[in-house]
C-alpha positions in Angstrom: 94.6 91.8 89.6 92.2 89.0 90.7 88.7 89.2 89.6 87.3 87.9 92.7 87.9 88.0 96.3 86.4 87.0 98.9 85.7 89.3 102.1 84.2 90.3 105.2 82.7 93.9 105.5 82.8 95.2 108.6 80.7 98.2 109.3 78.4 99.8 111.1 75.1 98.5 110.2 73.8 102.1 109.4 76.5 102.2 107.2 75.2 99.2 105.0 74.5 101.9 102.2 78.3 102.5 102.6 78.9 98.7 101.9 76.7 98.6 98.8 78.5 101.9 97.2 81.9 100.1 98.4 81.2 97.1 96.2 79.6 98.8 93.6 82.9 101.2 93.4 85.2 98.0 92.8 82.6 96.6 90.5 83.3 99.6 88.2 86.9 98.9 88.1 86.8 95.5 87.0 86.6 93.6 90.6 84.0 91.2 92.4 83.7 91.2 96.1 82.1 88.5 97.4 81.3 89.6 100.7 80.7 87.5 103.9 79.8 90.1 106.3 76.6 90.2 108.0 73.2 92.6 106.9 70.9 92.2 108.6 67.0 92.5 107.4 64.6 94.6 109.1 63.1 92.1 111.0 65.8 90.3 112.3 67.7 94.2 113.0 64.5 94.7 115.5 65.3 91.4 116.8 69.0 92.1 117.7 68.2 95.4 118.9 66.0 93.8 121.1 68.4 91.7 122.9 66.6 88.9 121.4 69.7 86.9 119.4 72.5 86.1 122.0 76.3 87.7 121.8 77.3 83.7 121.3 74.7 83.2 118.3 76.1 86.5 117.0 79.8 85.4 117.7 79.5 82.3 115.9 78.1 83.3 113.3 80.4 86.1 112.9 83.2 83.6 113.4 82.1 81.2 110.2 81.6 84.4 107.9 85.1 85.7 108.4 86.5 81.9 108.5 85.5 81.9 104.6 87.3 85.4 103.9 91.2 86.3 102.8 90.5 89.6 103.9 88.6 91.8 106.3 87.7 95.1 105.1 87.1 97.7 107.5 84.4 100.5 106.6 85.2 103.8 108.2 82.2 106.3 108.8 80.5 108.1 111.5 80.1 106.2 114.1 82.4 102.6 113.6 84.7 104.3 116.2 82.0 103.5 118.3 80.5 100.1 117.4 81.6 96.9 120.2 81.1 94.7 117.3 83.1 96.4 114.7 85.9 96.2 117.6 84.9 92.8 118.0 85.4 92.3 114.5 89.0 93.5 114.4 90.2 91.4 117.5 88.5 88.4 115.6 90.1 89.3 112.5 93.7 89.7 113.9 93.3 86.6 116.1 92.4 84.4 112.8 95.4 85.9 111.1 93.5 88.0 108.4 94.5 90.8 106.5 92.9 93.7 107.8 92.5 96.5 105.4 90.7 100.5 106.4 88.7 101.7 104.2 87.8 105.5 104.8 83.9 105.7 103.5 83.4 109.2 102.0 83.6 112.0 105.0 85.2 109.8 107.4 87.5 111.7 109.4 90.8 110.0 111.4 88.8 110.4 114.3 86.0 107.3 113.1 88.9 104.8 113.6 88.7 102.5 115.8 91.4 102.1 118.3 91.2 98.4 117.5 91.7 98.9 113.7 94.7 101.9 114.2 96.8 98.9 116.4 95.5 96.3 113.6 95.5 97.0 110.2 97.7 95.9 107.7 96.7 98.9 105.4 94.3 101.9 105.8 93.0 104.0 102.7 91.4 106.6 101.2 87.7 105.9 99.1 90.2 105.2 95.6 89.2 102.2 93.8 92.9 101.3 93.0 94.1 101.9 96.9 91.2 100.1 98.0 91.8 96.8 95.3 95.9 97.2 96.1 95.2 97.0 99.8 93.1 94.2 99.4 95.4 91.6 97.1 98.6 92.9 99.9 100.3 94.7 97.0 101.2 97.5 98.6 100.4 98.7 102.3 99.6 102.3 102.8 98.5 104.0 105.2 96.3 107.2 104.4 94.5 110.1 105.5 91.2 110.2 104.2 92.1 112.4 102.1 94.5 110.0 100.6 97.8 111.7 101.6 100.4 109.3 103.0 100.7 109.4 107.0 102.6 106.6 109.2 100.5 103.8 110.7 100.4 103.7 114.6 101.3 99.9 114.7 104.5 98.4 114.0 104.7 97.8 110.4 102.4 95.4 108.6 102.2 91.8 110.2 101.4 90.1 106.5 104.4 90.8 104.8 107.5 88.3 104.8 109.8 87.4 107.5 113.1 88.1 107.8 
């Protein structure tokens, strides 16, 4: 296992508790995320909410965090189903070519995915350290409930993997 990779986190920014227990989890187990993703500080949150930071500012920005990451990491919970720039996120992600990995946060149901991760991702799991760090270096693909039994992925099967 690598020690460190580097990320992006999308999520739900009332889920940036999520991101910190996320991190913390693999930090237990041995592994560093370094995570590009964007958290926004209170200020500058009132500021977004506010219409005040364009969609292009926010793009590119998003854009040159996820350039520097392998991987995109998807947090699942409540409300990401939801979320225009979690879906953004996604379609960015697959465009760039990144691995796109699901990461179920504790009490996230099947029905927080996004449709944009179910057609995308390379791997979705359960809150499991090990899943989560597999998923992440490509060494296996599952797809899980989140209750981490097996279940098929709606897209064809992983785009990462080797060619034929």
């Amino acid at each position: 296992m690598a020690g460190r990779k580097h990320v992006f986190i999308s999520h739900h920014h009332a889920d940036d508790a999520g991101v910190d227990k996320l991190t913390g989890l693999l930090g237990r187990n041995g592994y560093e995320i370094r995570n590009s993703s964007i958290r926004a500080k209170p200020a500058n949150q009132r500021r977004l909410e506010q219409g005040k930071v364009s969609d292009r500012a926010i793009r590119r920005l998003l854009r040159m965090k996820m350039n520097w990451a392998s991987t995109v990491v998807v947090l699942i919970g409540k409300q990401t189903h939801s979320r225009p720039w979690v879906d953004w996120e996604i379609r960015k992600a697959m465009e760039l070519g990144k691995r796109i990995v699901g990461v179920y946060e504790r009490g996230g149901t099947q029905n927080d995915v996004p449709d944009a991760l179910e057609d995308n991702a390379d791997a979705m799991v359960n809150w499991s350290s090990d899943s989560i760090i597999d998923a992440i270096e490509g060494t296996s693909d599952p797809f899980e409930n989140p209750d981490g039994t097996p279940r098929e992925p709606a897209n064809n099967p992983p785009r990462n993997g080797c060619a034929a």
